[in-house]
N, C-alpha and C positions, 0 to 999 in steps of 0.2 A: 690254458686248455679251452678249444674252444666248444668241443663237444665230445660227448659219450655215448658209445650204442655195443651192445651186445653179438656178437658174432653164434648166430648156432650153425656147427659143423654139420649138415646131415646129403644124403642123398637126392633130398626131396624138394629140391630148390624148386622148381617150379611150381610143386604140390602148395609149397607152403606159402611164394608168392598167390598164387590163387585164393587159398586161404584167409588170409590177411587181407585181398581186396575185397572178398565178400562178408568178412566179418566186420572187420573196420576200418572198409571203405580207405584202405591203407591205396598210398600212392608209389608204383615203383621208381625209384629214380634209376637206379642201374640196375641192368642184369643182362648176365652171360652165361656161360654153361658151365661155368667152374663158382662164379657169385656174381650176388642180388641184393641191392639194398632197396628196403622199403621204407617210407615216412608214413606216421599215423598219430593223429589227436598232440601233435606236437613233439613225437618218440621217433626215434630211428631203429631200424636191426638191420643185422645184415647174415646172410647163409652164406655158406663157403660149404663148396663139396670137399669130402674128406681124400686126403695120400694125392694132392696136387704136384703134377711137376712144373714147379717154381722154385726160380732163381731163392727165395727165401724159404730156408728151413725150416720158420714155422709153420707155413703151410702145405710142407711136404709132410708131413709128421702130425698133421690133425689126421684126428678119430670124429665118430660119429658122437655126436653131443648126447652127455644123458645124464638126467637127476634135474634139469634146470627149470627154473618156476618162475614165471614174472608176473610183479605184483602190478596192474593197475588201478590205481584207485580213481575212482570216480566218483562225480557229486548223485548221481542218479543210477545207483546199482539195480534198481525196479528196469529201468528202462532198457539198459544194455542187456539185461536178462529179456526183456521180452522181445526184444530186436533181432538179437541171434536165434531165437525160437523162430521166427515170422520168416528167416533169412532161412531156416532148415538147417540149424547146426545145432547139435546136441550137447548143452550143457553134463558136466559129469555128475550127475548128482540133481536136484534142487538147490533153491537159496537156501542160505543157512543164514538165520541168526542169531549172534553170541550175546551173551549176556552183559557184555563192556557198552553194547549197540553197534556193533560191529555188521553188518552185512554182505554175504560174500557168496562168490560160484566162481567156480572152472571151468575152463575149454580146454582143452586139449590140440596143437597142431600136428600136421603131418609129421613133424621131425619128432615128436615126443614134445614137446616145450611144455609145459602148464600155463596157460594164462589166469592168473588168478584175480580178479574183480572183485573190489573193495569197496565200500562206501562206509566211512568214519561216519556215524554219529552220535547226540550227546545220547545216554542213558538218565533216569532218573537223577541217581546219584554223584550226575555231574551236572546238574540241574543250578541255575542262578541260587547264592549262598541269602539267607536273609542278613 
């Protein structure tokens, strides 16, 4: 295998190619009126409009995408938070911080997707052992 990316099914292929370029600076490689693949921070996705008429089945018979969440994590969750505010995209919510030292926020894109923004770090209780 040499690579994996997510397909979201929706309407709004353009809306969400846009999207992704001003959020992060995503780069498009392909796109048409039916789909669009974009690369970003080392990730790929790709939109496909839904009920194509295509020689293949599966993509006569896609729906519009819904429930789907992606987790990015990153080393600097502070920053990607404050970059998307500077850029005028509205996080859903505030940062949150969990008690494991977890720190995290959502975006939301045109198609529905959640992007959710991670930054793993240590807590006390995972603190060097004596």
């Amino acid at each position: 295998m040499r690579n994996v990316y997510a397909i979201v099914t929706t309407p709004e292929i353009r809306a969400c190619c846009d999207f992704y370029r001003r959020a992060l600076d995503a780069r498009i490689v392909f796109r048409a009126d039916w789909y669009a693949h974009i690369s970003f921070r080392g990730w790929e996705l790709g939109f496909l409009k839904p009920h194509q008429d295509a020689p293949l089945p599966v993509f006569q018979h896609t729906t519009t995408t819904r429930g789907l969440c992606i987790a990015l994590e990153t080393e600097n969750v502070q920053a990607d938070y404050e970059q998307l505010l500077a850029r005028g995209l509205a996080p859903l919510g505030p940062m949150r911080e969990f008690a494991n030292g977890e720190r995290s926020f959502a975006l939301i894109d045109p198609a529905g997707t959640v992007l959710n923004f991670v930054e793993h770090r240590p807590h006390a209780a995972d603190g060097p052992s004596a």
